[in-house]
TORKOL-4160 file (C-alpha; in steps of 0.2 Angstrom, whole numbers, padded with zeros to 4 digits, m for minus):
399
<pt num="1" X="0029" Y="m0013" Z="0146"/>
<pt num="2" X="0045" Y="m0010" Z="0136"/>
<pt num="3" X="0054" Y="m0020" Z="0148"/>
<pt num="4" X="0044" Y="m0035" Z="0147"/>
<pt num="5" X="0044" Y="m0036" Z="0129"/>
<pt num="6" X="0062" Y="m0033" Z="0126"/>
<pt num="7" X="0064" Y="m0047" Z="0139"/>
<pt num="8" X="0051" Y="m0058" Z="0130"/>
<pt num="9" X="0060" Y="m0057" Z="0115"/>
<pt num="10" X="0077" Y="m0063" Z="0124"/>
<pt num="11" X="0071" Y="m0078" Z="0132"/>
<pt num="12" X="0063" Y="m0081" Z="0117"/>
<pt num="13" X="0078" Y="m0081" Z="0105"/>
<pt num="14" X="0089" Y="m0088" Z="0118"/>
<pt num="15" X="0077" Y="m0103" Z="0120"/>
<pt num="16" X="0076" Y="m0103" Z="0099"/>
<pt num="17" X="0095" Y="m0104" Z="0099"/>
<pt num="18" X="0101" Y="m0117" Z="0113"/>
<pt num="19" X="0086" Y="m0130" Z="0105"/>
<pt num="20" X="0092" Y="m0128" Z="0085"/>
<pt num="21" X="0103" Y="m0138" Z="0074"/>
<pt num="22" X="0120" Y="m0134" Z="0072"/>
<pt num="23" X="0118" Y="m0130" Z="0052"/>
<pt num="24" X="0105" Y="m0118" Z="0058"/>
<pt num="25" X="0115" Y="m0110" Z="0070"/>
<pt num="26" X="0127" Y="m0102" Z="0056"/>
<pt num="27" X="0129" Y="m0082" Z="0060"/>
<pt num="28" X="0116" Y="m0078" Z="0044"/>
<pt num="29" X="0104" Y="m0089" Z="0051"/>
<pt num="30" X="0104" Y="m0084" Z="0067"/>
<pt num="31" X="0103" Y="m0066" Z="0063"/>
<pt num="32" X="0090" Y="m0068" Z="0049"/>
<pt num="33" X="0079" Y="m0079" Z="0060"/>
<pt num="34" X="0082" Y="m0068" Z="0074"/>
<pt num="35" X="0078" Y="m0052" Z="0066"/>
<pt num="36" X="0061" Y="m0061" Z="0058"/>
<pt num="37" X="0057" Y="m0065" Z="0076"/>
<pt num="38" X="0060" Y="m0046" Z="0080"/>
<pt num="39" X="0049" Y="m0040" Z="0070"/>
<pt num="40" X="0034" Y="m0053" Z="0074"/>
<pt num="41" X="0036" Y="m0048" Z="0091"/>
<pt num="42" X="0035" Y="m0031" Z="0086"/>
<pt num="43" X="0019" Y="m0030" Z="0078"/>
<pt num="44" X="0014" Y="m0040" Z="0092"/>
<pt num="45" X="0015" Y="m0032" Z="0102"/>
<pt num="46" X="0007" Y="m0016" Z="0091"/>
<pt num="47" X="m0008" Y="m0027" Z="0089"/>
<pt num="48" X="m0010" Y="m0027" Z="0107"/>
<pt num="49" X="m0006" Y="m0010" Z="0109"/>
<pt num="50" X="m0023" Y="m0007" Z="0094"/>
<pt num="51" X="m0035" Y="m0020" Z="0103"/>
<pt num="52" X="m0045" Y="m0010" Z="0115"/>
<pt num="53" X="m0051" Y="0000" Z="0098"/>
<pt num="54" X="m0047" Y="m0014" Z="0084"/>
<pt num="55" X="m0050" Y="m0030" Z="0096"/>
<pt num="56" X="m0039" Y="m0043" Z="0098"/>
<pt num="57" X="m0032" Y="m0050" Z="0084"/>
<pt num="58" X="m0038" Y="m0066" Z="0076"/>
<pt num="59" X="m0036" Y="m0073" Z="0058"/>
<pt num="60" X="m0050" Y="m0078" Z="0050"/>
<pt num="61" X="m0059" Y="m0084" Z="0035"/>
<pt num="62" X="m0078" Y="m0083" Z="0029"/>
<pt num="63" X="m0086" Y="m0078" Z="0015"/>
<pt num="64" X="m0091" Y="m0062" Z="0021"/>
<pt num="65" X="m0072" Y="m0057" Z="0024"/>
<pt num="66" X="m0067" Y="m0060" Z="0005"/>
<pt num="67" X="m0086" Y="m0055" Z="m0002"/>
<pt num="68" X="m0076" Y="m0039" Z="m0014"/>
<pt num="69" X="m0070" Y="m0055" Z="m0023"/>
<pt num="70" X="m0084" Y="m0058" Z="m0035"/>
<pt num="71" X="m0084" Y="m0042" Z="m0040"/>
<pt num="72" X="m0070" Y="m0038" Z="m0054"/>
<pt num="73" X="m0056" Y="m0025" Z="m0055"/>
<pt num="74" X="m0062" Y="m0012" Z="m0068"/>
<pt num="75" X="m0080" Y="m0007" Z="m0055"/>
<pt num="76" X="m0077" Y="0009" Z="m0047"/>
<pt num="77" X="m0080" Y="0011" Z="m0030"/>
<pt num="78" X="m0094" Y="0024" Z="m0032"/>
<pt num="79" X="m0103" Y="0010" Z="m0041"/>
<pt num="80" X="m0102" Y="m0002" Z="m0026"/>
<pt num="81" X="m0114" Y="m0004" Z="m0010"/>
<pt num="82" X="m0104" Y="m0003" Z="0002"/>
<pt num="83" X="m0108" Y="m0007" Z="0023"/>
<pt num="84" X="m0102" Y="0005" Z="0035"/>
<pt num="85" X="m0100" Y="0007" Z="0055"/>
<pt num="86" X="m0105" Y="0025" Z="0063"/>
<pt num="87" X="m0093" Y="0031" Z="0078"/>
<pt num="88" X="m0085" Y="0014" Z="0074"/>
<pt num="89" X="m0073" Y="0014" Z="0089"/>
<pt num="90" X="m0086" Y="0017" Z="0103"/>
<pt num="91" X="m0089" Y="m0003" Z="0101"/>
<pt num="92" X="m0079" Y="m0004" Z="0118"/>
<pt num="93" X="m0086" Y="0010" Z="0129"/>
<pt num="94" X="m0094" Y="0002" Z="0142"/>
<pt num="95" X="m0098" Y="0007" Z="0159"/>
<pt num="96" X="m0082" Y="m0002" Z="0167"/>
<pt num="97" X="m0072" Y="0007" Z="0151"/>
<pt num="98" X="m0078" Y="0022" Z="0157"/>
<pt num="99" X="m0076" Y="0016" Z="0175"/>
<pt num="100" X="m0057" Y="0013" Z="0170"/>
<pt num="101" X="m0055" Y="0028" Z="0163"/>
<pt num="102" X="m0064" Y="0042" Z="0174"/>
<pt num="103" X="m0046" Y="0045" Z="0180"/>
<pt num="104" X="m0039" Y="0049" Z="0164"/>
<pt num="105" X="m0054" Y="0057" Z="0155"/>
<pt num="106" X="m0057" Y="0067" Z="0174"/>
<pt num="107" X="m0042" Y="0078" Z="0170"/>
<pt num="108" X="m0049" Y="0085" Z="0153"/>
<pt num="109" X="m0061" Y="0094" Z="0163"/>
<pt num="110" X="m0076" Y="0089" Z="0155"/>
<pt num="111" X="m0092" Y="0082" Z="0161"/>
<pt num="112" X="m0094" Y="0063" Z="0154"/>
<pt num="113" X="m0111" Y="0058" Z="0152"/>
<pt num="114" X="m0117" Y="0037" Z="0155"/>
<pt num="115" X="m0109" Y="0024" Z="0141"/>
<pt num="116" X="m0126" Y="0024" Z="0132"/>
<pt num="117" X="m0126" Y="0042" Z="0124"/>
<pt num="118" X="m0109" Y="0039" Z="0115"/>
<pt num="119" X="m0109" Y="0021" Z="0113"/>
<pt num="120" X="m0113" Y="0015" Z="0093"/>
<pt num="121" X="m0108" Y="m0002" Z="0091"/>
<pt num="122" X="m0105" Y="m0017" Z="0100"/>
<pt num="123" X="m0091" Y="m0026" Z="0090"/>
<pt num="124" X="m0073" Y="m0025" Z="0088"/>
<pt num="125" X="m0067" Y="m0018" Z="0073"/>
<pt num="126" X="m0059" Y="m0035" Z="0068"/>
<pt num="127" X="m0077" Y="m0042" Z="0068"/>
<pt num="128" X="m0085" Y="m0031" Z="0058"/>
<pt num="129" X="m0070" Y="m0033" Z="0044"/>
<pt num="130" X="m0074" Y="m0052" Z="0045"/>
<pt num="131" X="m0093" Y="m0047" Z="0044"/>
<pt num="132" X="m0090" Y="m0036" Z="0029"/>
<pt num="133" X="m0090" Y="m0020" Z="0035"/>
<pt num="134" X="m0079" Y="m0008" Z="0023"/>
<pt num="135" X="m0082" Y="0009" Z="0028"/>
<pt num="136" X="m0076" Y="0015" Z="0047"/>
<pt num="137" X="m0080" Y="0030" Z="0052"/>
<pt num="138" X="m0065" Y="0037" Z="0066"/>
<pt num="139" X="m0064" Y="0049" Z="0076"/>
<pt num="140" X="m0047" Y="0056" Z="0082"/>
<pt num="141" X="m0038" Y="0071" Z="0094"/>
<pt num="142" X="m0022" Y="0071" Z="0106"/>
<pt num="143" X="m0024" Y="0061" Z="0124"/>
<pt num="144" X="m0026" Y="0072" Z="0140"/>
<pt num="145" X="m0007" Y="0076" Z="0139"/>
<pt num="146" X="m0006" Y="0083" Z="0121"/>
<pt num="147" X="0006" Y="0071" Z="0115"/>
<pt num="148" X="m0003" Y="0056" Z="0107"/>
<pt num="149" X="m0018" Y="0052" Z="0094"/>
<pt num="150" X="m0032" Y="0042" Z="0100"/>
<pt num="151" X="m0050" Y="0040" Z="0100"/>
<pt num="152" X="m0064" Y="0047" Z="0107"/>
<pt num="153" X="m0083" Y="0050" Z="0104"/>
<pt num="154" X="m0086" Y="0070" Z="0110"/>
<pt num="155" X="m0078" Y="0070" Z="0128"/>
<pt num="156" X="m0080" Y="0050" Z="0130"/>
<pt num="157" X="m0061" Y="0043" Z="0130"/>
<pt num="158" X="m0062" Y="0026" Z="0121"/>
<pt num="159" X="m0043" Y="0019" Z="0125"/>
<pt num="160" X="m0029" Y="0026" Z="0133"/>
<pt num="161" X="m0016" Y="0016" Z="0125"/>
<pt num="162" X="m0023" Y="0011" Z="0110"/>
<pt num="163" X="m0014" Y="0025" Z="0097"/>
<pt num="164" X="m0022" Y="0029" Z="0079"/>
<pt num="165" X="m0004" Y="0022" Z="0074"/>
<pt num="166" X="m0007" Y="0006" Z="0082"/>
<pt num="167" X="m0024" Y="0005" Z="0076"/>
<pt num="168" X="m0021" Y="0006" Z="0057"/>
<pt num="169" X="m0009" Y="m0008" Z="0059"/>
<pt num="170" X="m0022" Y="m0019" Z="0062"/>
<pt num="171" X="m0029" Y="m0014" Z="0047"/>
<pt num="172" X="m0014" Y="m0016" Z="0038"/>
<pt num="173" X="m0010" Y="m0034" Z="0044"/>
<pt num="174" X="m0030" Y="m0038" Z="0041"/>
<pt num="175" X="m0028" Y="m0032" Z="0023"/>
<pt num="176" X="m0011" Y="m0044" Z="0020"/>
<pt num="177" X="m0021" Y="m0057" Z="0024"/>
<pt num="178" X="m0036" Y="m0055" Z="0015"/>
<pt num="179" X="m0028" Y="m0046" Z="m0003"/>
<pt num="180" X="m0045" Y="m0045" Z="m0012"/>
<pt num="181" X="m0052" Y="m0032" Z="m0001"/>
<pt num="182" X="m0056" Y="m0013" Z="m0002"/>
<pt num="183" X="m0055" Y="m0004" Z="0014"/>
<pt num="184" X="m0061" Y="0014" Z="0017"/>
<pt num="185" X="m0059" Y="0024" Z="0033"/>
<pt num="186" X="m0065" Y="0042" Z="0036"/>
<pt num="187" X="m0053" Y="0049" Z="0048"/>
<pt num="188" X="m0061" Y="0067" Z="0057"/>
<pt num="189" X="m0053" Y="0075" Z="0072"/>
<pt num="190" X="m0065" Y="0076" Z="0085"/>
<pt num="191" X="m0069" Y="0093" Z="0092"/>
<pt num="192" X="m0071" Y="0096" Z="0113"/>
<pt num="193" X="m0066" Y="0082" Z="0119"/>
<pt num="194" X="m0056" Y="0091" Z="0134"/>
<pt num="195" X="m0055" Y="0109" Z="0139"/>
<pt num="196" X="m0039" Y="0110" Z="0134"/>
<pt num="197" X="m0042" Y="0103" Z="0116"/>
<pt num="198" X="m0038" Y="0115" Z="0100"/>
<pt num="199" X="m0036" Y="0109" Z="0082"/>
<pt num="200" X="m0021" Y="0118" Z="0079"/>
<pt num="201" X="m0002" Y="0116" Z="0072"/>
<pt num="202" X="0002" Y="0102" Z="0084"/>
<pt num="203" X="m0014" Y="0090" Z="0082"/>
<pt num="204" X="m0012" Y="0093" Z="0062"/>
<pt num="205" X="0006" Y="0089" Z="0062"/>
<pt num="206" X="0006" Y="0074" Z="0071"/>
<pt num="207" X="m0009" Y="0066" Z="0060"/>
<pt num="208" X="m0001" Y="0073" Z="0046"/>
<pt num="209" X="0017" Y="0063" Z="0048"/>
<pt num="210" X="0006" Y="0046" Z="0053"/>
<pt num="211" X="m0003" Y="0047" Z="0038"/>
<pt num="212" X="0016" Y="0050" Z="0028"/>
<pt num="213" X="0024" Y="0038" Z="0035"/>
<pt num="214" X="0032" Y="0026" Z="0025"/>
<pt num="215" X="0022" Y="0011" Z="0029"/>
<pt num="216" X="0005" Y="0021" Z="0027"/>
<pt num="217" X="0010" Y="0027" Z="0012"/>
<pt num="218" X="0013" Y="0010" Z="0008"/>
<pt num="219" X="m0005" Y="0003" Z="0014"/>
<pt num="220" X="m0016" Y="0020" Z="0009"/>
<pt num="221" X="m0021" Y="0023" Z="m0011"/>
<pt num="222" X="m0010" Y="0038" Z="m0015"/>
<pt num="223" X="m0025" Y="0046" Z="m0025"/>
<pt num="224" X="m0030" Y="0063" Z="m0022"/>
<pt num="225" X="m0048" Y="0068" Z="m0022"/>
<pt num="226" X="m0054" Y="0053" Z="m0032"/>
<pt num="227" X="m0061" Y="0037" Z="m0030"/>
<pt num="228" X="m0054" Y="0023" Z="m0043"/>
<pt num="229" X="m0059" Y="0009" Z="m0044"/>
<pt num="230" X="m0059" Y="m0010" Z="m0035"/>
<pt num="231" X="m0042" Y="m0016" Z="m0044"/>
<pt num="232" X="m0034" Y="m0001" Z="m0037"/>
<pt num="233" X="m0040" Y="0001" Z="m0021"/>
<pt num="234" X="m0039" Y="m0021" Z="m0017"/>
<pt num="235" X="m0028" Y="m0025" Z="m0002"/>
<pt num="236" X="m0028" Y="m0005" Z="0001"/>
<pt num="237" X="m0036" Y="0011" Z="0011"/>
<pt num="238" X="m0045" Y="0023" Z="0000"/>
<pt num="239" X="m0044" Y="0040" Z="0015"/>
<pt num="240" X="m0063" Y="0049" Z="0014"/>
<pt num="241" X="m0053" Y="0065" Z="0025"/>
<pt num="242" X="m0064" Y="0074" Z="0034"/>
<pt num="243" X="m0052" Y="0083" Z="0046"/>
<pt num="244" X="m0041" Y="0101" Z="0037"/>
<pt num="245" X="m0023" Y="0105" Z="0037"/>
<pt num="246" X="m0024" Y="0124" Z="0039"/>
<pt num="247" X="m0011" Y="0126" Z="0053"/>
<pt num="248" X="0002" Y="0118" Z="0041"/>
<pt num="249" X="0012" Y="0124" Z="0026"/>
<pt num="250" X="0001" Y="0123" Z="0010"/>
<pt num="251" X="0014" Y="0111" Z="0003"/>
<pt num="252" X="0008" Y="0100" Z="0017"/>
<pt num="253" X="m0009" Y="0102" Z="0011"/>
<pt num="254" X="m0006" Y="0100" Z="m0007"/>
<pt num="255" X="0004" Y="0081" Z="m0003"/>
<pt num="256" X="m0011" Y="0073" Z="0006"/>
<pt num="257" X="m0020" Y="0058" Z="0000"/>
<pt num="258" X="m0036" Y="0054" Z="0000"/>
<pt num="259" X="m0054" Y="0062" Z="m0004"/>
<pt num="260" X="m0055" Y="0080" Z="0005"/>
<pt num="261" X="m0073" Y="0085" Z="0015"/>
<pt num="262" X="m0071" Y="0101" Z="0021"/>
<pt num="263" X="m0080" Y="0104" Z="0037"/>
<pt num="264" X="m0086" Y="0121" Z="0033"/>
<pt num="265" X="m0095" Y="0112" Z="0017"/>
<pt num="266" X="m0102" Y="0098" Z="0027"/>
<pt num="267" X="m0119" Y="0105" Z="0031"/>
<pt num="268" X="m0123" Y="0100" Z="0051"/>
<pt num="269" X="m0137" Y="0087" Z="0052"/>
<pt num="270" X="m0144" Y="0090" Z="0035"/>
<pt num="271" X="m0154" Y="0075" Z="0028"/>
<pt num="272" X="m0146" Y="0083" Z="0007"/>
<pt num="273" X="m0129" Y="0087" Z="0007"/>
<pt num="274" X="m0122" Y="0091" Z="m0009"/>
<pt num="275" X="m0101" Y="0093" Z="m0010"/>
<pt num="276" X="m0090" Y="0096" Z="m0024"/>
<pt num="277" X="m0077" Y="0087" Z="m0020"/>
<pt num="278" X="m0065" Y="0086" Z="m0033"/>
<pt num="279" X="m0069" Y="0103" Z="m0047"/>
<pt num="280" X="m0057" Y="0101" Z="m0059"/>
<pt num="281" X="m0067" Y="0085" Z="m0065"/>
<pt num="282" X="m0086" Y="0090" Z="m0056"/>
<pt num="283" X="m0085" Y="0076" Z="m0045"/>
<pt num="284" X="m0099" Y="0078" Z="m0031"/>
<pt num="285" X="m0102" Y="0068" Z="m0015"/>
<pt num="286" X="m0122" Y="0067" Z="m0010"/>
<pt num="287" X="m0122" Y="0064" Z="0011"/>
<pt num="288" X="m0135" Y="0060" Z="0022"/>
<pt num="289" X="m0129" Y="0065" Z="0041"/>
<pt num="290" X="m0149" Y="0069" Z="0048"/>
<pt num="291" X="m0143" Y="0062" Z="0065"/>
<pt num="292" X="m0155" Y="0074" Z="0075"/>
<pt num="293" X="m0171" Y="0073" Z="0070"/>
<pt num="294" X="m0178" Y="0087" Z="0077"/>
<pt num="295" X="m0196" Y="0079" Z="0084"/>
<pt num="296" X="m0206" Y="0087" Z="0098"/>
<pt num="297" X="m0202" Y="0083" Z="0115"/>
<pt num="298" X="m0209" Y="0068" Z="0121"/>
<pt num="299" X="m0214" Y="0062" Z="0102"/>
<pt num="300" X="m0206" Y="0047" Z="0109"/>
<pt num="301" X="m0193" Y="0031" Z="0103"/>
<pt num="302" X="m0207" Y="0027" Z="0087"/>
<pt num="303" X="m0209" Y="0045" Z="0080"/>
<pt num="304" X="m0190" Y="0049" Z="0080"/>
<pt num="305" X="m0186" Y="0032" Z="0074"/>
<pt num="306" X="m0197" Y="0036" Z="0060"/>
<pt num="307" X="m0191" Y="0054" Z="0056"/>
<pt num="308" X="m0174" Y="0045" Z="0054"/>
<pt num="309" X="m0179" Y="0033" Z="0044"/>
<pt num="310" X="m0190" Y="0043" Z="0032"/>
<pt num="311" X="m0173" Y="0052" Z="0028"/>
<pt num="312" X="m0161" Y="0036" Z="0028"/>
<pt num="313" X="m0174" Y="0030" Z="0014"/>
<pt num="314" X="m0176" Y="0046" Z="0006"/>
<pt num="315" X="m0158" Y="0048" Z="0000"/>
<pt num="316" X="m0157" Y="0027" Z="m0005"/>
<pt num="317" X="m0168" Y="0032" Z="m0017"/>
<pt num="318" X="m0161" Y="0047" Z="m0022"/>
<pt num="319" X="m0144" Y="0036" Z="m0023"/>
<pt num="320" X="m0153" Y="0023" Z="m0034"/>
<pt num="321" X="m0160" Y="0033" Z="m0047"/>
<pt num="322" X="m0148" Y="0046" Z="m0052"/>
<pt num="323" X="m0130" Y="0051" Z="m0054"/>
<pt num="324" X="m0121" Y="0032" Z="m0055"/>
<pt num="325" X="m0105" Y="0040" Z="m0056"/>
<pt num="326" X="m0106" Y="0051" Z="m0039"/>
<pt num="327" X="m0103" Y="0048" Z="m0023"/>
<pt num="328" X="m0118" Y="0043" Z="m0011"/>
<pt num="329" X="m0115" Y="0042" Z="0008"/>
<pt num="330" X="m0130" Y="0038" Z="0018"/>
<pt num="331" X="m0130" Y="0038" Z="0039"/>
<pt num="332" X="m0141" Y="0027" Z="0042"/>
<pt num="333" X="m0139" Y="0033" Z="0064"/>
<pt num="334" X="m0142" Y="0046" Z="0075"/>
<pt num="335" X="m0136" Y="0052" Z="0091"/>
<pt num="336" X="m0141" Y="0050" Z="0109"/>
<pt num="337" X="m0161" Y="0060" Z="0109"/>
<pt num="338" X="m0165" Y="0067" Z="0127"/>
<pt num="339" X="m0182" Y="0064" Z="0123"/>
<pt num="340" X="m0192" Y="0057" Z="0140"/>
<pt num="341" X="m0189" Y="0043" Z="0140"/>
<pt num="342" X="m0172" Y="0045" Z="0131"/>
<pt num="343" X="m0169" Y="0039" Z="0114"/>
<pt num="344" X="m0150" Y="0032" Z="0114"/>
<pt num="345" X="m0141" Y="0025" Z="0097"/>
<pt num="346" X="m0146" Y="0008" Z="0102"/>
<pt num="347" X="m0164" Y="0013" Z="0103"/>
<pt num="348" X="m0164" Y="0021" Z="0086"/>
<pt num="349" X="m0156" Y="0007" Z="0078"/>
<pt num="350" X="m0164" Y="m0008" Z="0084"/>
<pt num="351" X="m0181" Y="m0002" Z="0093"/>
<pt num="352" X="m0181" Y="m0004" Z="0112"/>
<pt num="353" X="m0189" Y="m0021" Z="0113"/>
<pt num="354" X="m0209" Y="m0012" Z="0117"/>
<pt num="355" X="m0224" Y="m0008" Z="0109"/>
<pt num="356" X="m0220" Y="0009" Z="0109"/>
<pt num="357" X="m0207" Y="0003" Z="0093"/>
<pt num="358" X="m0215" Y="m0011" Z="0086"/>
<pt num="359" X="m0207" Y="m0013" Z="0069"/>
<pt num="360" X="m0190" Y="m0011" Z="0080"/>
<pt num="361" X="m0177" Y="0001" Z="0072"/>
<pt num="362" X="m0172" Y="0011" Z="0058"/>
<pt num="363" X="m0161" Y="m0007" Z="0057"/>
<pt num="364" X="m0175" Y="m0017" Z="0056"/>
<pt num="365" X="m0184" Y="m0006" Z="0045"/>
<pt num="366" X="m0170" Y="m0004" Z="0031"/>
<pt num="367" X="m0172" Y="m0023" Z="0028"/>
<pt num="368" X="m0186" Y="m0025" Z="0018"/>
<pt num="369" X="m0185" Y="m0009" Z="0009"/>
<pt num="370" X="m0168" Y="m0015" Z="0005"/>
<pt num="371" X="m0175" Y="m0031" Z="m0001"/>
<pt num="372" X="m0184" Y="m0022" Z="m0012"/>
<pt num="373" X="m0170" Y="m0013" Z="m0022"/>
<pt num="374" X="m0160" Y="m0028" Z="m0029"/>
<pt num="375" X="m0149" Y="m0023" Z="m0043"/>
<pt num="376" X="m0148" Y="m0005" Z="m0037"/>
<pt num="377" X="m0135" Y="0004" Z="m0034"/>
<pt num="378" X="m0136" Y="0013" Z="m0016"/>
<pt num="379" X="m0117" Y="0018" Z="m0011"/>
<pt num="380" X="m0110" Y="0019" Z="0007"/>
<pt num="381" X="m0123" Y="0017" Z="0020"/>
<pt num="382" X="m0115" Y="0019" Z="0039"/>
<pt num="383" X="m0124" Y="0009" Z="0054"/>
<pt num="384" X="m0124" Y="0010" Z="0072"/>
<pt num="385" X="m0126" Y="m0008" Z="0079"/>
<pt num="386" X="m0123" Y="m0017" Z="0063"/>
<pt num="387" X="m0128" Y="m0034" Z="0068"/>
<pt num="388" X="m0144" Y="m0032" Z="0074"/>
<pt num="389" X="m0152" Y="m0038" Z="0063"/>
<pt num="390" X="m0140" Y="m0052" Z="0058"/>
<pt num="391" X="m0145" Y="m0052" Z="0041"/>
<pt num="392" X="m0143" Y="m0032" Z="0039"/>
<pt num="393" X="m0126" Y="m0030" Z="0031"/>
<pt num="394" X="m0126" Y="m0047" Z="0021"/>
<pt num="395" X="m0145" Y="m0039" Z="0012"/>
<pt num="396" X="m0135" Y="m0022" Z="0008"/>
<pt num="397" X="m0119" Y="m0034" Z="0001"/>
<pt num="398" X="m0130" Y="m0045" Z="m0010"/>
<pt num="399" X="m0140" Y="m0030" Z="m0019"/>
């Protein structure tokens, strides 16, 4: 792949030299315009690297890709309602990804179940940045051989070849183009995915020096567990860190960005989490992660879908009537259900098209309640299958 690239760019710059003028031929022209082509083809190439997981790259405008823009510098973010995508970068793992895959996820020495219990979306992440989605959640470990960072969901492989690295270059180029907007990624390493996989010195390290790299350092608020607010963050990444540092040196610890939440604090599938995020200055997060609901056996698609929804709606209202200057974080999704029938993401999101879910999903069901809170501030609120239905994000954007 190197090899074409590097002869790409030659045939390029030869062609770009044999058809210019003579003024433009001088040696600093020649080497300036060469090294701006460099570097274009570069992050080209980088692009493509990112878009199994970030999708091919497009420039585009709307009104839903500059929306931050009406609001002005001095609101903090905690103040904001603000969309979000669930397992963001399972938007691609369909059965012929997986198909793909098999050979490379095989080796792990895990069992891979069908595309449906891991799959949470069905848009790139380019798309939902256009759509106005400002909150992805990620999740991260090394490849089968220990030596890169990329994504998966449990033991599902989502790409190969498209790095974290390559991944938040696409965010970085996206925000260059559209300077009004405030991005924020939740970065967590995901636990199991092979047999082989541990959470130690050498995962840490490697996401560590990604994430201190010059240019992300350049592209990530510098902030350390606080949220400022929109003028600060516009045209950046605010980090919510949800992965530890404990196999590094504490001075590793102590010179990463971004808000911390400690696993071990993160209560598992609790419908009222309650973390202290920063304590020199009491500043408390309030989560919703009920993503197993729990229902008897064969309660069926409608009762789960309710049982999630109760709780989605349950901590809205709790984000609308108290603590404005807190962080709220609502999931609005839930994992695969092996309820007879089964009960996939999809199902829970957007109903699965019988009378056995009639009002549809917990999707379809957050519309009109969120109708109904207009003015009100309701904080992060994470989906799985965003778009369905289409006016879902735009109803949580124009509160």
């Amino acid at each position: 792949m190197l090899f074409n690239y590097l002869a790409v760019l030659i045939v390029s710059t030869q062609a770009f030299l044999s058809s210019a003028s003579p003024t433009a031929l001088s040696p600093r022209n020649v080497e300036s315009t060469t090294s701006n082509q460099l570097t274009q083809f570069a992050l080209q190439k980088v692009l493509q690297d990112a878009s199994p997981i970030f999708g091919p790259y497009k420039k585009t405008t709307s009104k839903t890709s500059a929306w931050m823009k009406s609001y002005p510098d001095t609101t903090p973010l905690t103040h904001m309602n603000l969309p979000g995508t669930h397992d963001t970068q399972t938007w691609n793992y369909s059965l012929s990804t997986q198909q793909f895959l098999s050979g490379i996820t095989s080796l792990g020495g895990q069992p891979v179940l069908p595309p449906s219990v891991f799959r949470c979306q069905e848009e790139p992440i380019i798309s939902m940045l256009d759509a106005g989605i400002r909150v992805f959640d990620l999740r991260f470990a090394f490849d089968i051989t220990n030596s890169s960072l990329v994504f998966w969901h449990s033991q599902a492989l989502q790409s190969q070849s498209a790095t974290v690295e390559d991944v938040l270059f696409g965010f970085y180029r996206w925000l260059d183009e559209h300077p009004s907007e405030a991005v924020l990624i939740s970065l967590n390493y995901e636990s199991a995915t092979t047999r082989y996989a541990r959470n130690g010195e050498a995962v840490q390290r490697a996401i560590f020096e990604v994430l201190m790299s010059e240019v992300a350092k350049r592209y990530f608020v510098q902030r350390r567990n606080e949220l400022g607010t929109l003028g600060e963050a516009r045209g950046k990444i605010t980090l919510l860190r949800r992965f530890g540092l404990d196999a590094l040196p504490a001075e590793d610890e102590e010179a990463m960005y971004g808000v911390y939440f400690p696993a071990e604090q993160w209560k598992d599938n609790s419908p009222d989490i309650e973390l202290v995020y920063n304590e020199a200055r009491n500043l408390t997060a309030y989560i919703e992660d009920f993503y197993e609901t729990g229902a008897p056996f064969g309660s069926g698609a409608g009762v789960n879908i309710q049982w999630k929804y109760n709780a989605t709606m349950a901590h809205l209202v709790k984000a609308a009537s108290s603590e404005s200057d807190s962080l709220f974080w609502t999931f609005a999704s839930a994992e695969f259900n092996a309820d007879v029938p089964s009960v996939s993401p999809r199902i829970m999101a957007t109903g699965n098209g019988t009378e056995s879910t009639p009002l549809g999903g917990v999707n379809q069901r957050l519309v009109p309640f969120l109708k109904g809170m207009k003015g009100k501030r309701l904080g992060i609120v994470m989906f799985d299958f965003f778009g369905t239905p289409g006016n879902l994000v735009e109803t949580l954007m124009g509160l």
